[in-house]
N, C-alpha and C positions, 0 to 999 in steps of 0.2 A: 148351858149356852155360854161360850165363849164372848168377853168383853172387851178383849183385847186390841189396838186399833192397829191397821196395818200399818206397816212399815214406810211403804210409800207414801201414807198420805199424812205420818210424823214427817218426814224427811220434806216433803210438798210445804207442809205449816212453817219450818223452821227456813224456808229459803224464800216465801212470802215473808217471813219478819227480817231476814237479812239477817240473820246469823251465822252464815255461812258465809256471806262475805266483808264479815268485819275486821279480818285480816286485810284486806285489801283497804281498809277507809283506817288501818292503823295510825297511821303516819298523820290523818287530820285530824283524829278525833286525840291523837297525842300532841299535836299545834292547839288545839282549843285549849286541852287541860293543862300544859304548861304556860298559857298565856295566863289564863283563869290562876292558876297559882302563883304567879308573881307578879300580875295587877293586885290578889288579895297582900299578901307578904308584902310586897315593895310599893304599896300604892304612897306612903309619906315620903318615898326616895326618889318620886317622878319618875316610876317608872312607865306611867299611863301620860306624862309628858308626849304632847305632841313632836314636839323637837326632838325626845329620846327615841319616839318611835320612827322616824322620818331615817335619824342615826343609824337605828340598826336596819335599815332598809338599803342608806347608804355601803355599809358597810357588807352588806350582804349581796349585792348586786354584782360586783364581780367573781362572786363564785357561783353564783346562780347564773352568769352568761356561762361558763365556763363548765358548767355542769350539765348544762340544756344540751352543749355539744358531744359530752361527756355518755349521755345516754343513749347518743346513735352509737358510740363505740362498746359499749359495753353489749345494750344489745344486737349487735354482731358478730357479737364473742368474742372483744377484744377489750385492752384496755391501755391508758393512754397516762403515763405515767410524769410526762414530759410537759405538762399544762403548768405549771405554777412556773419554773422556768423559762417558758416562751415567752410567757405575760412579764415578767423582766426583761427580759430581752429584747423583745417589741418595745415595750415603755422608752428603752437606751435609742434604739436604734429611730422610733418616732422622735423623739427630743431633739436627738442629732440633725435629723432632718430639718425637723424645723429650723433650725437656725441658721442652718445652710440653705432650703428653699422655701421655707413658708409653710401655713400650715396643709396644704392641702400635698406639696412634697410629703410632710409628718405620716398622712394618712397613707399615701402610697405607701410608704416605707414601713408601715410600723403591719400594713394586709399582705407586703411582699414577703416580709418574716414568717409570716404563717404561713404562706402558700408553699416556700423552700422548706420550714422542717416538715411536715406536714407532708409534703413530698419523697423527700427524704427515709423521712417513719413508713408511710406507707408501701415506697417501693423495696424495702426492707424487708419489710414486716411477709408483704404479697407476692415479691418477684426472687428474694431470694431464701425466705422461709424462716425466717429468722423470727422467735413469736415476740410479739407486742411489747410482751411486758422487759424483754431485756432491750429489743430496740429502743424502746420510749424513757427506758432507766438510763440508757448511755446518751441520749438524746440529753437527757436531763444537766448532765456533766457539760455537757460541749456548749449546749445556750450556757447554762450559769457563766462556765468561763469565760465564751466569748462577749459576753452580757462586759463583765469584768474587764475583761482585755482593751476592748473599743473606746470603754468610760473611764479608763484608768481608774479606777474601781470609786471615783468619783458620781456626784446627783450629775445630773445634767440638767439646766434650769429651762422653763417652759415661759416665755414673754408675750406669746399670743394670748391675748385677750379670748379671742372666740374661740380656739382650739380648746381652751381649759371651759368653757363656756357651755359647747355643745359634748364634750368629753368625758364630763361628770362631775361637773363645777357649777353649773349652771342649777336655776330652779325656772318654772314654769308657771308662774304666781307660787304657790305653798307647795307644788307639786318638783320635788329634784328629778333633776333629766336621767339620771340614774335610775331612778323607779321605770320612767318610759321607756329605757333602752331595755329592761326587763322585762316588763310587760309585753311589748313588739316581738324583741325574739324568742319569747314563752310562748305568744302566740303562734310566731310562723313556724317554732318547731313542732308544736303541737300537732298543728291541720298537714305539716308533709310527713309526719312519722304514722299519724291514724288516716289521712284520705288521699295519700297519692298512693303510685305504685313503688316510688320508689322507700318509702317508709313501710312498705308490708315486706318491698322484696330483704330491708335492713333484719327485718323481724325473723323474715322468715329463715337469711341466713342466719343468725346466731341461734332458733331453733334447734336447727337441722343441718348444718354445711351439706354433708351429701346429699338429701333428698332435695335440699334448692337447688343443688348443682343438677340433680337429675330432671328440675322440673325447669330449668333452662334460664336459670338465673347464675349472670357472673360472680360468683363470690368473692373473687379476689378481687376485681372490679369496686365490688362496694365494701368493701376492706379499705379500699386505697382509698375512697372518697370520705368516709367515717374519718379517716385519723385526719385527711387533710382538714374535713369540715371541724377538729378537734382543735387541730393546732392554730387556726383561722380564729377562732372565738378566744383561744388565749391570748392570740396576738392581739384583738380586741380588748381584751379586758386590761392585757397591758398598756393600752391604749387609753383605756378609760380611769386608771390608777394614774398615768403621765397627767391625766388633763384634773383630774380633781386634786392631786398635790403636788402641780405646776411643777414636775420634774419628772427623770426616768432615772432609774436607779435598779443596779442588775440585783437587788434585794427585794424587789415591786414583786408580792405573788410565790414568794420563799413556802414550802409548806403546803400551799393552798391545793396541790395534787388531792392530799389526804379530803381536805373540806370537802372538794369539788367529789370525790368518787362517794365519799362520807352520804353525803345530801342526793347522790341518783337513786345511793340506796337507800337508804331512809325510805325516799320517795315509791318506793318499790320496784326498780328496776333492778333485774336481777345478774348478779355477775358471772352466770351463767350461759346468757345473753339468751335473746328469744321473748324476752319481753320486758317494756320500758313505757314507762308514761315521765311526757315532760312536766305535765302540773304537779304532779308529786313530787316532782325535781325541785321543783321553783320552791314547795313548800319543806321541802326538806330543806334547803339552802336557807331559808327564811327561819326553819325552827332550831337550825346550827345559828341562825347572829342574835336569835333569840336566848337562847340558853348562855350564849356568849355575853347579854347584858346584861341577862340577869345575876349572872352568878358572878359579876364585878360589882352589880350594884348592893348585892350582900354584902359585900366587902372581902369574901375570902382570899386568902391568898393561893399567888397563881399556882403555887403545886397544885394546892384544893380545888383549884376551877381547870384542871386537867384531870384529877383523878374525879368530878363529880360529871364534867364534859364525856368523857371517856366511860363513864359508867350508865349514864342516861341512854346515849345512842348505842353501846350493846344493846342495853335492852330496848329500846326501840328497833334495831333490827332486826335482830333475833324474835319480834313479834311478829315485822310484817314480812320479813323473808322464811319466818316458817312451813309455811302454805307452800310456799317451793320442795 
């Protein structure tokens, strides 16, 4: 008599205990155990300081707006190279604002930057076919310089009180307005990517482009609306760097391309496009300003905290994008 158990009801026990889907909870269960290992290691260097953690929360908030947008374009099947530059860009062109109409001029000027490149990429990218990644790279060049051009490659100083206030300068009692502008838009990204239509039809194109085309979904349509909602959150974030260090400076957001696409993936959102969660986003972006403090508060130097940065998130990737 055979004792052997079947197949199916092995495979039934191991998706009852979730081992099948611990690819997918990589990216948290990797935020708990590097938090756990540098509260044990760095706990005499504060790094369980209230005010250190607040810091890298500060510090991680503009790549986490920035990455939340990040993940409609990725899964759409594109990708948006041009984000650390806008956010310079916007910061120049907000500042300038201000000082010529006030702060609420600032904000006009710093979301009309975003709607024009954003525009720009998009009609690029969807109307003349031109793919993403070189549009968004030459994007990159023309914000930088113009960023440069407009400021005489000079800061631009920021003298509104409540602009820097409600911008990312601001705290809420103990709670910085930084943490809330992430939280809000982690949330609204969240609920229109998983319960509207137009977060399935985003999915569904970077799936499948043809089969959403056949199933009567615009795809270039929401190609154009991705980059612009892309280049809109950098213009934000450059917006939120101008108000927390009372200037705009076409240097605000250098780099942060890398962070911001770094942290969708992390989060599991895949460059493939077709599928993206923003909470994975948020926590990817959060376990990049993590690993960023801690491995200063070791003290290594910066080669060391590029080659150990740079070697953590492979392998964090490559864990949870496997499963792809």
């Amino acid at each position: 008599m055979s004792t052997s158990q079947p197949a199916g009801s092995t495979s039934s026990l191991t998706a009852r205990l979730g081992l099948t889907n611990w690819r997918q909870n990589i990216i948290y269960i990797g935020f708990v155990v590097i938090f756990v290992i540098f509260a044990v290691t760095l706990f005499d260097k504060g790094f369980l300081n209230p005010n250190n953690l607040l810091n890298i929360v500060r510090q991680t908030a503009m790549i986490a707006v920035m990455a939340i947008a990040m993940t409609y374009v990725l899964s759409a099947g594109e990708i948006d190279l041009s984000v650390g530059a806008v956010a310079g860009l916007a910061s120049v062109t907000t500042a300038m604002a201000i000082d010529a109409g006030g702060p609420l001029t600032g904000v006009m000027a710093g979301l009309a930057t975003g709607v024009i490149v954003g525009t720009f990429n998009g009609l690029l990218t969807t109307r003349i076919g031109i793919p993403s990644f070189l549009t968004t790279l030459a994007m990159m060049g023309i914000a930088t310089g113009t960023a440069m051009w407009i400021s005489d490659t000079a800061a631009v100083p920021i003298i509104s009180k409540s602009y820097s206030w409600i911008f990312g300068g601001g705290n809420v009692g103990p709670v910085p307005v930084l943490l809330i502008w992430m939280l809000v838009l982690g949330a609204v990204g969240h609920v229109v990517l998983r319960r509207t239509s137009f977060g399935r039809r985003v999915l569904a194109t970077g799936g499948g482009e043809i089969a959403a085309r056949y199933s009567g979904i615009d795809t270039k349509s929401i190609k154009f609306r991705v980059l612009i909602i892309s280049a809109m959150a950098a213009a934000l974030a450059g917006m939120l760097y101008a108000g927390r260090l009372q200037s705009g400076r076409f240097q605000l957001g250098q780099g942060d391309e890398l962070s911001v696409i770094a942290a969708a993936v992390l989060g599991g959102t895949s460059l493939f496009g077709g599928s993206g969660t923003v909470i994975g986003t948020i926590v990817g972006a959060l376990m990049i300003g993590l690993i960023n403090n801690g491995l200063i508060l070791m003290g290594l130097e910066f080669s060391q905290q590029l080659i150990a940065r740079g070697a953590i998130i492979i392998l964090a990737v490559a864990l949870s994008q496997g499963r792809k």
